[in-house]
N, C-alpha and C positions, 0 to 999 in steps of 0.2 A: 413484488420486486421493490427495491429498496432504492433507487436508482430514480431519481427525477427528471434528469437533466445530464447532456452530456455535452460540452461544448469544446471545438476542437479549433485552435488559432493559428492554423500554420505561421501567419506574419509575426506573432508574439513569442512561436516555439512553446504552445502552452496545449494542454488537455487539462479540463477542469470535468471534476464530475459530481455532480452532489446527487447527496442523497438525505432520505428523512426517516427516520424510526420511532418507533409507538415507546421511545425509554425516553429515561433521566439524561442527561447530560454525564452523570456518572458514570453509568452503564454501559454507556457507548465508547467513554476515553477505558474502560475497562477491555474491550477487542484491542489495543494497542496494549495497552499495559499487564496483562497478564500474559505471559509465553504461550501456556496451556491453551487460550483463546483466540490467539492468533492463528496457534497451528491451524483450528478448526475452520478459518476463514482466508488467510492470506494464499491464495494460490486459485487458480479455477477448480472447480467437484475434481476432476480428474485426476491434478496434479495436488498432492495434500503436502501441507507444508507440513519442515519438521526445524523447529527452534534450538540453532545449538550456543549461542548466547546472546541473551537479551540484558544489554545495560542501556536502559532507555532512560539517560539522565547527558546532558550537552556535555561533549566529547567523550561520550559512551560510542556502544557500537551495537549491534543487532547483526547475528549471522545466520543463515538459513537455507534449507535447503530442498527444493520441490523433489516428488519422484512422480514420474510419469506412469503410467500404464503398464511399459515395456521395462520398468524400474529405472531406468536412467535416471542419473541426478543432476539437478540444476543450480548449482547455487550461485546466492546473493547476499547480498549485504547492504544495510544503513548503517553510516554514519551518523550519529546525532548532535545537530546542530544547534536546536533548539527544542525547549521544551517548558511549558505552560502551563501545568495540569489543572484540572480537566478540559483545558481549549483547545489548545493548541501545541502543535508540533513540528519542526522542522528537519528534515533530512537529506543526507547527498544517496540516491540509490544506484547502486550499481551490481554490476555482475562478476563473482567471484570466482576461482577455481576449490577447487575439495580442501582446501585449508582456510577458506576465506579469504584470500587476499583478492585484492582490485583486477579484473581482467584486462588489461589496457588495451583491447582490440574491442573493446564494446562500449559505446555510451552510457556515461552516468547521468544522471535522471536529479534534479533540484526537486525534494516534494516536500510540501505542505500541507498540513490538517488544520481542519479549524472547526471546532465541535460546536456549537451554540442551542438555545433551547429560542422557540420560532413557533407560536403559535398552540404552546398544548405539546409539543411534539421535539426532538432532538434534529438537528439539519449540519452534515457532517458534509464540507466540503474539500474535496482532495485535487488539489492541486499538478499535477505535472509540468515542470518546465524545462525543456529541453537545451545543451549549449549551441542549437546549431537545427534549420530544416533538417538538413540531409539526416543528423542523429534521428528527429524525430519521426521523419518520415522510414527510415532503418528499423525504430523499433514497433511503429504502426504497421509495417510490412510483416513482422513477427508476431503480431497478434496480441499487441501489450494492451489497446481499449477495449477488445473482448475478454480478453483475458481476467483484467479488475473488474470489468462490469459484473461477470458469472465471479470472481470472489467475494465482490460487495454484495450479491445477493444473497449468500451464504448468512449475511450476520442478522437478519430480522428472526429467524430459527436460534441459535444462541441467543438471541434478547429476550425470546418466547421461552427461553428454557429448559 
């Protein structure tokens, strides 16, 4: 598991989670940067993401869409805020309806990537910050820190290959 650490700040409205993988720093801003790679990781084993556009450049957008089990769809969307390649990445994340647009009855999500090389090894820390408890603890109740944790473990298997 890919996952080192997981730290959760109610007073800051923040989930931070890192993680470390046996790649380049290349390889790893590559799970972001390639559509095709993302599909294979962003979402928990269950719900497989499916990328309907990726313009991952500052005031780009990313839209997407999980399907469950039962096929239901879920979609989301980045905003892209910023972007550093291969460090770092900044995004407003939120929940969309089947066109992409912004759901206004759901919190958006402030995230951060920060890719660096640590030891021999790649250390990729993802950020969450929430505008509000109540948001954070809304989408803690929905199963958002298990949720990334079982998608970040997905990406050690594409680094292997």
């Amino acid at each position: 598991m890919t996952v080192t650490d997981v730290r959760k700040d109610p007073e800051q409205c923040t989930l931070t989670i890192i993680n470390e993988f046996d790649a380049s720093v290349e390889q790893v801003w590559q799970m972001w940067a390639d559509p095709r790679l993302l599909e294979r990781w962003w979402g928990p084993p269950a719900y497989p993401a499916t990328v309907v556009q990726h313009d991952l450049h500052p005031g780009g957008k990313v839209t997407y869409f999980m399907t469950s089990p039962e096929g239901d769809q879920y979609h989301g969307y980045w905003n892209v805020v910023a972007v550093d390649a291969p460090h770092s990445l900044e995004l407003l994340d939120g929940f969309a309806d089947g066109e992409g647009n912004a759901n206004p009855d759901m919190p958006n999500t402030g995230t951060s990537v920060s890719i660096s090389a640590v030891d021999g090894r790649t250390r990729m820390v993802l950020r969450s910050t929430f505008s509000s408890p109540e948001a954070m603890a809304q989408l803690m109740q929905m199963g958002m820190e298990e949720g990334i944790q079982l998608a970040l473990g997905q990406i050690d298997a594409l680094l292997a290959g």
